[in-house]
Every structure is written in structure tokens, then in C-alpha cells.
C-alpha positions as CSV (number, residue, x, y, z in Angstrom):
1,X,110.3,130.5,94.6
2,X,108.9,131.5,91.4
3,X,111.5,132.3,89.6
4,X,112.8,128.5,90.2
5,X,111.8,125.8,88.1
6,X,110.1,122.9,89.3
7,X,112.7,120.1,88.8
8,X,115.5,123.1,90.4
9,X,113.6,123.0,93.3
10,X,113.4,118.7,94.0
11,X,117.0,119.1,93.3
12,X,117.9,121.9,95.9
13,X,114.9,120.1,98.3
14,X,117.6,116.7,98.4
15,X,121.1,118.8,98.4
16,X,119.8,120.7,101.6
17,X,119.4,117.4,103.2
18,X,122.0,115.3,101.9
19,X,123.6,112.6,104.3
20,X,127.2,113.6,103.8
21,X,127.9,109.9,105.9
22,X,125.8,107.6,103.4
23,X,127.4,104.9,101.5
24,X,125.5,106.4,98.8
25,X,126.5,109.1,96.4
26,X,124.4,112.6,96.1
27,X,122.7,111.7,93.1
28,X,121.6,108.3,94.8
29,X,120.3,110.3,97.7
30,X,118.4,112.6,95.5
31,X,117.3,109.3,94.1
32,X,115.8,107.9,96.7
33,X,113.7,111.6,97.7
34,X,112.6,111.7,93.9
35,X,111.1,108.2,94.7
36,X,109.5,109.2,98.1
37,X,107.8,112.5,96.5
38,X,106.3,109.8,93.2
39,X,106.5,106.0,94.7
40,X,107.2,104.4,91.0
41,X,108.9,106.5,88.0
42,X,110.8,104.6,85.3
43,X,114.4,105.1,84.2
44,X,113.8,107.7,81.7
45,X,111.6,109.5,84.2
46,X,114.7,109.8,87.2
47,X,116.8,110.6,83.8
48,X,114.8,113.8,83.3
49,X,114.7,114.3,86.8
50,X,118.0,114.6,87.2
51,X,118.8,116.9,84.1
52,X,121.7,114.2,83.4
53,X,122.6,113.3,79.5
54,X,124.3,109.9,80.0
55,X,121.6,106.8,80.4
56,X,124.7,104.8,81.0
57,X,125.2,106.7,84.3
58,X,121.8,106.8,85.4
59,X,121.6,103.1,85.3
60,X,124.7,102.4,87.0
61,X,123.8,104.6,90.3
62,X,120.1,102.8,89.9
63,X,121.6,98.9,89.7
64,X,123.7,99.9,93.0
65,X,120.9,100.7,94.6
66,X,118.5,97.8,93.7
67,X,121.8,95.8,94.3
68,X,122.2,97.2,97.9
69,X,118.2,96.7,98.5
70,X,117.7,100.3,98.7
71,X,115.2,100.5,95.5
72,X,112.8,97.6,94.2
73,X,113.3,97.5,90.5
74,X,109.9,95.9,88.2
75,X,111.1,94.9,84.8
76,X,109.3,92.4,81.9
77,X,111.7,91.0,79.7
78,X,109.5,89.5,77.4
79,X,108.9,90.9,74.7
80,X,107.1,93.1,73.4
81,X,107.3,94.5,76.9
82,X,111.7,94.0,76.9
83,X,111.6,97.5,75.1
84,X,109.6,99.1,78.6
85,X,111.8,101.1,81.0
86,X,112.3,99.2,84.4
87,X,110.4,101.3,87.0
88,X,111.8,101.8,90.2
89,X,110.5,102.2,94.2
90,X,111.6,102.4,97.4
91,X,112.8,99.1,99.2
92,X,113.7,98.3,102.7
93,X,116.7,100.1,103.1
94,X,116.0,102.9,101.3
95,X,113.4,103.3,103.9
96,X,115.5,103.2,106.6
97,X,117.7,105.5,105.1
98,X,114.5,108.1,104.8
99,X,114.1,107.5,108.4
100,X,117.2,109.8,108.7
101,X,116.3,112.4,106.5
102,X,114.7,115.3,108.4
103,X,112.3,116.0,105.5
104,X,110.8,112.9,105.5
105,X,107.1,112.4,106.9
106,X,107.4,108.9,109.2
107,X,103.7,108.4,108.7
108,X,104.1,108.9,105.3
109,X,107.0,106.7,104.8
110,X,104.9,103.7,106.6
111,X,102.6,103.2,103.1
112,X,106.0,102.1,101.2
113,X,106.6,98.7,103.1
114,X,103.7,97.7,100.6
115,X,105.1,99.0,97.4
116,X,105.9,95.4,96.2
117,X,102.3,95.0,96.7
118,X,100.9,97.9,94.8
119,X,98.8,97.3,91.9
120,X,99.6,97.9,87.8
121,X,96.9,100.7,88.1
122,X,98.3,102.5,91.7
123,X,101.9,102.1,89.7
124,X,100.5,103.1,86.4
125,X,98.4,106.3,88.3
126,X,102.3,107.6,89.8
127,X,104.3,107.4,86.8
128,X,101.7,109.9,84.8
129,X,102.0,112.0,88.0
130,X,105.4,112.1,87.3
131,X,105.2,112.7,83.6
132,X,102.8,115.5,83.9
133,X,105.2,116.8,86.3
134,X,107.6,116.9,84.0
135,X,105.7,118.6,81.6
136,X,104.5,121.4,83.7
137,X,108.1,122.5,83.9
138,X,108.7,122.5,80.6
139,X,106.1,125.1,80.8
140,X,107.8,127.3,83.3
141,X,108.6,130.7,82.0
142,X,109.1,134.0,83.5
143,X,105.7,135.1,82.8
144,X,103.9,131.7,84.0
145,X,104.9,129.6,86.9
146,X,103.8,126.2,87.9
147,X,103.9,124.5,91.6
148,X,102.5,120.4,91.9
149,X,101.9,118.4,95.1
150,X,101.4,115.4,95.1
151,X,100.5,113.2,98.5
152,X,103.9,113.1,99.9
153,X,103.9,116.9,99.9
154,X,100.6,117.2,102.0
155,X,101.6,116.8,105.7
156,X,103.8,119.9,104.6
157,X,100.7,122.2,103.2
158,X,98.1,124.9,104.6
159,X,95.1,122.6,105.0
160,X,97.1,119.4,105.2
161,X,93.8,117.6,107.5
162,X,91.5,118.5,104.2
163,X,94.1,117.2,102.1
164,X,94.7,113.7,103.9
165,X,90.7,113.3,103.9
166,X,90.6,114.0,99.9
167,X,94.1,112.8,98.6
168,X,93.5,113.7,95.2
169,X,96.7,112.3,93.2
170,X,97.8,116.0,92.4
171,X,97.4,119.4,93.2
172,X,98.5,122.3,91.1
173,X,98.7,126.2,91.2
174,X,99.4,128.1,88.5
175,X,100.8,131.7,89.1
176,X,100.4,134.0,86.0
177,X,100.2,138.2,86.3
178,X,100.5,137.8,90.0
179,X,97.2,136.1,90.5
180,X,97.0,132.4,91.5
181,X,94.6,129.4,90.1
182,X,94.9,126.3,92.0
183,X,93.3,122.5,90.5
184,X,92.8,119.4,92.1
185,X,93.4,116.4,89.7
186,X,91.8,113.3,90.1
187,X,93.0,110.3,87.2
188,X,89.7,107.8,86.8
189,X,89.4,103.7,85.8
190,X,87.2,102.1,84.4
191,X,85.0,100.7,87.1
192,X,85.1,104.1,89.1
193,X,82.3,106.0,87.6
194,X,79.8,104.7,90.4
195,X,82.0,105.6,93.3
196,X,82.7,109.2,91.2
197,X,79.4,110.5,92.9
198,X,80.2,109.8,96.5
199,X,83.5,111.3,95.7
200,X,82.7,115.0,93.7
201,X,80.2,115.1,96.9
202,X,83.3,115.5,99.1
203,X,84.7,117.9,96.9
204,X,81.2,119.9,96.8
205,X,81.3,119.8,100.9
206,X,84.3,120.6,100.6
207,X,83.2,123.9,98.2
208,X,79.9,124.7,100.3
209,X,81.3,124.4,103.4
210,X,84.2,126.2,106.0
211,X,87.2,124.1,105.6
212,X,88.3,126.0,102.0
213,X,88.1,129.5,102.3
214,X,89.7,131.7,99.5
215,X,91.2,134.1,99.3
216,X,88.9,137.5,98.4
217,X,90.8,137.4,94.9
218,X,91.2,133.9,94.3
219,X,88.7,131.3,93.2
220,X,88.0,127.9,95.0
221,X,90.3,125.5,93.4
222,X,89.3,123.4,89.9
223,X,88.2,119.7,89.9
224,X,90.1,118.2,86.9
225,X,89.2,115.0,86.1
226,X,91.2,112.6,83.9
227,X,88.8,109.7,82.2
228,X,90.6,106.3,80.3
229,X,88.3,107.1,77.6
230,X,86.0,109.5,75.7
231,X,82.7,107.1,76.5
232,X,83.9,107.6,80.4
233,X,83.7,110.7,79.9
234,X,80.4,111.7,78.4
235,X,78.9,109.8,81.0
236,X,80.2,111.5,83.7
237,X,80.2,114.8,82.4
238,X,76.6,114.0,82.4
239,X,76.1,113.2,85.9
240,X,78.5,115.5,87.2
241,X,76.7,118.1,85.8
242,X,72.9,116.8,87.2
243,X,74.8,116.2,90.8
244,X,75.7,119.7,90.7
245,X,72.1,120.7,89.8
246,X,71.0,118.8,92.8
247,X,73.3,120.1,95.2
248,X,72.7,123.9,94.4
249,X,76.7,123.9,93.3
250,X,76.7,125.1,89.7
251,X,79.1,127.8,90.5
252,X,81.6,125.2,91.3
253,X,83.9,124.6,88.4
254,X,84.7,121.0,87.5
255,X,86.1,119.9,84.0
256,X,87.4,116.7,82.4
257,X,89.3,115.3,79.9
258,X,90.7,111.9,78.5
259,X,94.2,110.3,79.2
260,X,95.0,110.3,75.4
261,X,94.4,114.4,75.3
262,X,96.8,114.7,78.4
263,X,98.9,112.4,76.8
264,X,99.2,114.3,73.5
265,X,99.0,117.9,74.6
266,X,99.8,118.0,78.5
267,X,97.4,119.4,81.0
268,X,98.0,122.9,79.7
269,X,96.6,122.0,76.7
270,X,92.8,123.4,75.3
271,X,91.6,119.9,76.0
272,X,89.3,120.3,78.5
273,X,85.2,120.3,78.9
274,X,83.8,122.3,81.3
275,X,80.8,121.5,83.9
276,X,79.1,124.0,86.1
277,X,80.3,127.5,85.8
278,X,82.9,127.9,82.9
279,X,85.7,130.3,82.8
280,X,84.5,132.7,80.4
281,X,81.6,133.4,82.5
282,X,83.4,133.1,86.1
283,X,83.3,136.0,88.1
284,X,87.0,137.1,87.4
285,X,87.6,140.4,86.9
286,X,91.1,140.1,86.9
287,X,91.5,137.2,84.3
288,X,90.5,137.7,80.2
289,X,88.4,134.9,78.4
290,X,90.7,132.0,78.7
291,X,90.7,129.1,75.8
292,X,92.1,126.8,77.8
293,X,92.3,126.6,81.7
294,X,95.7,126.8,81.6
295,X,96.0,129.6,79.7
């Protein structure tokens, strides 16, 4: 699994399943799956997905299925929003084709007969998932190796009851030198920064408790936290870091960053400030001083 790359492995995910008596073609299939893992990518997004050159193509497969109901299709053509990508989502029948896809989680598949419904922000939230996706396999090498799971992908995990109590919009391990480091990856509004404290006090039960036990070499997972802007940030760096203090959880590692940073220089970027115990002084033998958490 390592040596694969992350888009190699959606693509051999949909192949293994493909529905060799659907009125839709392979690419359409892997499609629809591509739009189960992310709810809401844009054109350019499925384009990169799929490895494929010709934007011509990409659009044809994608107006069949928004013809034949199979994918919802959310488009401005005012302008200056005309020169947007329309982004795409699962519609009635491309549900009830997923129904006969063995992969496919039912109760998962129940949250998309309200996609229509979702908001800009829930829509917004899935197509970074997907771009930082992206971008984390453009860091793939032989030397560093990436895996991202985002909630479709939890039924299917270890811990899949702690994950469907959290649902953080992403969860990534990075495998470098044979050793693991694993993130959760929360993306933050506005108008979140009250209910931010009920919600790093899951994480910290989460960290003091039972439910999470590593792994004698490995580390309980990082709390990334993407903010909308720099103020956002400096306040909650500020009471993250006294709600550790209170709770006796300073160890616990917790670090945030602004959408523009992630934006400009991807999640592996050095772009991130630290709260509680910081890397360089982490008890990890088996890791050198790190500038950035990504290495």
C-alpha cells in the first residue's frame, strides 16, 4: 500500500467494484465513488482525480450524468462568478446506483438525499478536503508516504465508533523511515470559536482517556486546526493553550494555522504554530528536530 499513490489507490478502489452491467461508463463509475469519498469537488478537481488531460472529456461524461440525474451540478453564471468551476454531487440515481456497490456504507449513503440542501460553507469545507487531498499526493515519494480519511472512509477504520463521535473532516498519517505520525484536521468559521472549547475537550477525553491507545512507538495523533484568518487564530491559540493548562493536558500536541497558509504552501508546509508540547521537545527518540510537522 505504500508504495501506491493516493489518487492510484481511489482509482484501483472503483475498478475492483465496477458494475460491468451499468448504463454508465468506468470513468462515470469511478465518478460517482470519487463523489461518495468528498460529497462536492468541482470539475478541475474530478479532472485531477482522474489523471485525464482532455477537459473536453471530463465534461462530457459529467453532463451525462447530471443529464441522467445521477449527479447534481451547482453552477453561477453571473459573472464574475461564470469563470467558477461547476461543482458536482451525488443525486438520486447515483444513489441508487451506490446502493449496488459493495463498498458503499448504506448508512453513510443516507446523509446524501440532503446534498441539495447543504450549505456554501459544508460545500466549501469538502472541496478543500479534496484539494488538500490532492496535494498530499503530490507529495508522495518513495521515502515519504501519505494516507487521508475523510468521513466516508470511517465505518471502514480501527476505531470507527471514536471516529463517528468526533468526525473531524480529515484524518491523515504520514509514514516516513518506517515510523507513523497520524493528525486529525479540523477546518474553523467564523462564529465557531465558542463552540471550539466544548470541542478540543472531546479531543482531550479522547487523549486522557482509554478509547486511543498508541502504539508503544507512536504518538497520540495531532490536532490541526485550520482558522479563516490570522485574528481567529491568535485568539484561539490563546485559549487552547489555557484549556490545556486547565485540564492537566499540555503534553497533548495541538497546532494551528490559517486557510491562506494552507492555501499557499499545502499542509506540509512550515506553516504551523504549535500549543502544548511542541515537536522539538516531544518525547521521540526516533524522529530529529522537525521544522515543520510534516517534515
Amino acid at each position: 500500500m505504500h508504495n501506491t499513490t493516493i489518487k492510484q489507490l481511489i482509482t484501483q478502489h472503483s475498478l475492483s467494484t465496477l458494475n460491468t452491467n451499468s448504463s454508465i461508463t468506468s470513468k462515470q463509475q469511478t465518478i460517482l465513488h470519487l463523489l461518495y469519498r468528498f460529497r462536492f469537488l468541482n470539475r478541475i478537481h474530478i479532472q485531477q482525480f482522474l489523471n485525464h488531460k482532455d477537459h473536453k472529456r471530463i465534461n462530457v461524461w459529467l453532463r451525462d450524468l447530471t443529464a441522467k440525474n445521477y449527479l447534481g451540478r451547482i453552477y453561477d453564471s453571473t459573472f464574475p462568478n461564470n469563470v467558477k468551476p461547476a461543482i458536482y454531487y451525488i443525486e438520486l440515481e447515483g444513489i441508487r446506483w451506490l446502493k449496488t456497490e459493495r463498498s458503499i456504507d448504506n448508512t453513510t449513503l443516507k446523509k446524501f438525499y440532503r446534498e441539495s440542501q447543504r450549505t456554501e460553507r459544508f460545500i466549501d469545507h469538502c472541496q478543500l478536503i479534496g484539494q488538500l487531498y490532492l496535494e498530499l499526493e503530490d507529495h508522495w515519494t518513495n521515502r515519504t508516504q501519505y494516507r487521508m480519511f475523510v468521513p466516508s472512509d470511517y465505518p471502514n477504520l480501527p476505531r470507527a465508533q471514536v471516529f463517528a463521535q468526533l468526525l473531524p473532516h480529515a484524518f491523515i498519517v504520514k509514514r516516513q523511515a518506517g515510523k507513523e505520525e497520524a493528525s486529525f484536521v479540523e477546518i474553523l468559521d467564523y462564529d465557531q470559536t465558542k463552540r471550539l472549547r466544548q470541542r478540543m475537550k472531546q479531543y482531550v477525553q479522547l487523549y486522557s482517556g482509554y478509547d486511543w491507545q498508541p502504539a508503544p512507538d507512536q504518538q497520540f495523533p495531532i490536532v490541526r486546526l485550520i482558522c479563516p484568518t490570522l485574528s481567529v487564530l491568535i485568539t484561539l491559540k490563546r485559549m487552547t493553550k489555557k484549556l490545556l493548562v486547565d485540564l492537566e493536558s499540555e503534553r497533548m500536541e495541538i497546532c494551528l494555522t490559517t486557510r491562506e497558509q494552507v492555501e499557499a504552501h499545502s499542509m506540509t508546509g512550515d506553516i504551523w504554530e504549535y500549543v502544548g508540547q511542541r515537536p522539538e521537545t516531544a518525547k521521540r527518540p526516533h524522529k530529529p528536530k522537525l521544522t515543520g510537522p510534516f517534515g
